[in-house]
C-alpha positions in Angstrom: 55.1 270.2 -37.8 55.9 271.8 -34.1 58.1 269.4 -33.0 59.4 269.8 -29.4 63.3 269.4 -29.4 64.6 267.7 -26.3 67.7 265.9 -25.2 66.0 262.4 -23.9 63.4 261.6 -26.2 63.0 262.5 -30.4 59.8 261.7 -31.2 57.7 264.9 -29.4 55.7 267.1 -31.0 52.4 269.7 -30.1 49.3 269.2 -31.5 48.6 272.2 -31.8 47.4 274.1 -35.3 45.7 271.4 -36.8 43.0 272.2 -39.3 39.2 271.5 -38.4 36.6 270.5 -40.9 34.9 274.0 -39.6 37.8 275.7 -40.7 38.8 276.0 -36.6 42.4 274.3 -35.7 43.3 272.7 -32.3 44.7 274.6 -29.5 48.9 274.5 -28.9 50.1 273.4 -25.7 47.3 271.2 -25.1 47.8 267.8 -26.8 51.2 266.6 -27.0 52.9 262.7 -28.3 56.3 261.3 -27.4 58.4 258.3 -27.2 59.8 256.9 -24.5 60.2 259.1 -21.3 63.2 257.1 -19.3 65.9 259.4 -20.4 64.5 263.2 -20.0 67.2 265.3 -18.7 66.4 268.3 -16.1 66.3 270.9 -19.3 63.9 268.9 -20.8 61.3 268.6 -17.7 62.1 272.3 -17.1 61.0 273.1 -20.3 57.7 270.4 -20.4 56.5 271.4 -17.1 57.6 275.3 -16.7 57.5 276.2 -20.5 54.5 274.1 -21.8 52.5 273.4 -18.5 52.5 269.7 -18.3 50.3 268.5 -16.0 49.1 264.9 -16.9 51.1 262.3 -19.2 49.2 259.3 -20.6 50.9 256.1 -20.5 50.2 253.1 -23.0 53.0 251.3 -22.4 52.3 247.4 -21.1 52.8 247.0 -17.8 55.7 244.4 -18.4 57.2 247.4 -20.1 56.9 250.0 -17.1 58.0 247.1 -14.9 61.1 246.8 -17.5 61.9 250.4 -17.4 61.8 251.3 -14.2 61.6 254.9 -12.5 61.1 257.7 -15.3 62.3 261.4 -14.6 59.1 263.0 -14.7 57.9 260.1 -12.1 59.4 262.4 -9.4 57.8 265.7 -10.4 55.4 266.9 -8.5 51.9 268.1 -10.0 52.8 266.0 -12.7 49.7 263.2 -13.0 50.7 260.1 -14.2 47.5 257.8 -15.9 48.9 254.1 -17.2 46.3 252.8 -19.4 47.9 249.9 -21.5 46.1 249.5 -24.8 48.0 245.9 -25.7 46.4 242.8 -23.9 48.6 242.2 -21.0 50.8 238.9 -22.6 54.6 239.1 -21.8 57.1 241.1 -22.8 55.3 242.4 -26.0 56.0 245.5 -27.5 55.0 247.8 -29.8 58.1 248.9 -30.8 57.9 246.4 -33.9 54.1 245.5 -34.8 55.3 242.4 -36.6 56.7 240.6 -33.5 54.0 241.7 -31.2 52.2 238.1 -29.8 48.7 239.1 -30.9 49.5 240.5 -34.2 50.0 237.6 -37.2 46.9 236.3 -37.9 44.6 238.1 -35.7 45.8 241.3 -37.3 45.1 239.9 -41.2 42.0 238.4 -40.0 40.7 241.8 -38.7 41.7 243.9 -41.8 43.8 241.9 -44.7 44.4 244.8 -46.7 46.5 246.3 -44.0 47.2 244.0 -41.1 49.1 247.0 -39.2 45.5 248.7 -39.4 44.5 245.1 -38.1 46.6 245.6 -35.5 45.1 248.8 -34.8 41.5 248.0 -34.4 42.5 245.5 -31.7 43.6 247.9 -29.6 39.5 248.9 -29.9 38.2 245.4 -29.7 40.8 244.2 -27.1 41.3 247.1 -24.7 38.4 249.8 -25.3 38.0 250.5 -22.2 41.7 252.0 -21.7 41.5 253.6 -25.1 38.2 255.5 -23.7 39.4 256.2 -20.9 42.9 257.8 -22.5 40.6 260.2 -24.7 38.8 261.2 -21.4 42.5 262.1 -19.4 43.2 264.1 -22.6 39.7 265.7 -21.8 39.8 266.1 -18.6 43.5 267.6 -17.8 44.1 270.9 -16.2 47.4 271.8 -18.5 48.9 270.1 -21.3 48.4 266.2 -21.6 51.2 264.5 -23.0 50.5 260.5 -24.3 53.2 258.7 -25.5 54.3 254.9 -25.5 57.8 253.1 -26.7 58.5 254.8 -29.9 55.6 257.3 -29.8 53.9 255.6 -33.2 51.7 253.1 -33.0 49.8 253.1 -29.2 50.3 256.6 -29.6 49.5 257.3 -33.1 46.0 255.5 -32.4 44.8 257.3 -29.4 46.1 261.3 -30.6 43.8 260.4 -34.0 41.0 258.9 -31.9 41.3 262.0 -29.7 41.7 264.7 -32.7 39.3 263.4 -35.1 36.4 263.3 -32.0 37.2 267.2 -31.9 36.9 267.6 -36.0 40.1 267.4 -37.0 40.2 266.9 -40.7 40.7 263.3 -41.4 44.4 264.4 -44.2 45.7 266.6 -41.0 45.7 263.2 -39.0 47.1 261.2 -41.3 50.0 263.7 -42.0 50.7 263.8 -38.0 50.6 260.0 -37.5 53.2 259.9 -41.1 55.0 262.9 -39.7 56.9 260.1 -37.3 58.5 258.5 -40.4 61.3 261.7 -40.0 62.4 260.4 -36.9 62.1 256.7 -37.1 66.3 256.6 -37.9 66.5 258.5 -34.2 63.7 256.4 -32.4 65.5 253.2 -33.0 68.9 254.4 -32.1 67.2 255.4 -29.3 65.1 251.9 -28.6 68.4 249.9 -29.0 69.9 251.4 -25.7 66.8 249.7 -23.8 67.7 245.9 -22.9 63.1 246.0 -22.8 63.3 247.0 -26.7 66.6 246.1 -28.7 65.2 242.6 -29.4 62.2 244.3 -31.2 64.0 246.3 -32.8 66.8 244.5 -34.1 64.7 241.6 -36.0 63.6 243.8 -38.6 65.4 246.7 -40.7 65.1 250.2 -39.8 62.9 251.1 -43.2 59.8 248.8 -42.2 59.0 250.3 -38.8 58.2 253.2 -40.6 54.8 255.0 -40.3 52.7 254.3 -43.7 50.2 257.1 -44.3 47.9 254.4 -46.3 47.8 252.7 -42.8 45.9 255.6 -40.9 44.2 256.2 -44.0 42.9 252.5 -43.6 42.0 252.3 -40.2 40.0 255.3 -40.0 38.3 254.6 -42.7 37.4 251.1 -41.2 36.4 252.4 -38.1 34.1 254.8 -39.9 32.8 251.6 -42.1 32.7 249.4 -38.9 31.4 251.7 -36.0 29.8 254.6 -37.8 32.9 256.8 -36.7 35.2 257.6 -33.6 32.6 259.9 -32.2 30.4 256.7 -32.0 32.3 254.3 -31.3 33.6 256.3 -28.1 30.2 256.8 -27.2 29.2 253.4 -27.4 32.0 252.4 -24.9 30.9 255.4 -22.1 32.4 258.2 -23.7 29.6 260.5 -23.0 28.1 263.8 -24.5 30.1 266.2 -21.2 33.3 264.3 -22.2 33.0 265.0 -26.1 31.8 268.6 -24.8 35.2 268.8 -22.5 37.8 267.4 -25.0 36.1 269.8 -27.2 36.6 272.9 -24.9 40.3 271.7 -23.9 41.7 271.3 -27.9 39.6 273.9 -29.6 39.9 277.3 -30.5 37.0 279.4 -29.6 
């Protein structure tokens, strides 16, 4: 896993090297997730903007959240492009720090998908906001250096949109699920992390560290659904304007030749 060491945020990693179902793999320094921004020190932006090429980062935080934070580091840098695209309804303070405290989950999550109501939760972010999640596959598409797309802990908002994004581009469906799981090694780090944030320590705090982890079985679950439900990501983004150019463009940005 090419996970990108910095001082102010734990969960950030390339996407780079992952296997296609053509026997391709994506590109490196295209596609990159994260965590929380608010605390990247001046190596760190040196090293995402000079070594890696930044150029656009992805926001899915709520707006309550952004508002909460404040001023990010990278805010200031210029040639950076910043794209908020919140992928939660827009109801309070909700984060997604903990899914099980999030104001829509409960019993709209069950009723979506019982067998997994965190893969509930999930497939609300397509029914509830598909026009943001669309529209954060087609930044990914469309940016001139590396994209980066992150949220709160770098999981769930996160996890959703890189797997939309990667499977549209054939990445094989186990490859996904072992990036999404691959957050579950730093999960002890992303809450030590969260606590420090007056916006998320009262997520993070009602619940013990060992269920915010990532469960494999979970991406497992909600690609499958979407597959069952929409036919696939491919078609489901195309059925909510992601057209044929875009598919071709995210194609040329995270594929080999």
């Amino acid at each position: 896993m090419p996970w990108i060491e910095l001082e102010g945020a734990v969960n950030v990693r390339d996407l780079g090297g992952l296997p296609t179902s053509d026997g391709g793999k994506t590109v490196g320094g295209r596609l990159l997730r994260a965590d929380n921004l608010q605390e990247l020190s001046p190596a760190d932006i040196a090293m995402l903007v000079g070594d890696i090429g930044l150029t656009t980062v992805i926001d899915l935080r709520s707006t309550a959240e952004l508002t909460a934070e404040g001023p990010a580091p990278l805010d200031a840098v210029a040639g950076v492009r910043h794209v908020h695209l919140p992928v939660l309804p827009e109801r309070g303070h909700a984060t997604d720090v903990v899914a099980d405290v999030l104001l829509t989950r409960d019993d709209r999550d069950r009723s979506r998908f019982p067998g997994d109501p965190r893969a509930g939760h999930y497939l609300g972010y397509l029914e509830d906001r598909p026009g943001q999640v669309v529209a954060a596959v087609r930044t990914i598409a469309g940016s001139g250096g590396a994209a980066l797309v992150h949220c709160a802990a770098g999981k769930d908002r996160t996890g959703v949109v890189v797997a939309l994004a990667l499977s549209a581009v054939g990445v094989r469906a186990e490859a996904v699920i072992a990036d999404y799981a691959a957050t579950a090694m730093r999960t002890e780090a992303i809450i030590e992390r969260l606590r420090r944030s007056p916006t998320y320590v009262g997520d993070v705090t009602r619940k013990p560290a060992d269920s915010h982890q990532p469960r494999p079985e979970t991406m497992t679950a909600f690609l499958e659904q979407v597959d069952a439900r929409y036919g696939g990501v491919v078609p489901w983004l195309n059925d909510h304007g992601f057209s044929a150019g875009d598919l071709h463009l995210l194609h040329t940005r995270l594929r080999s030749p």
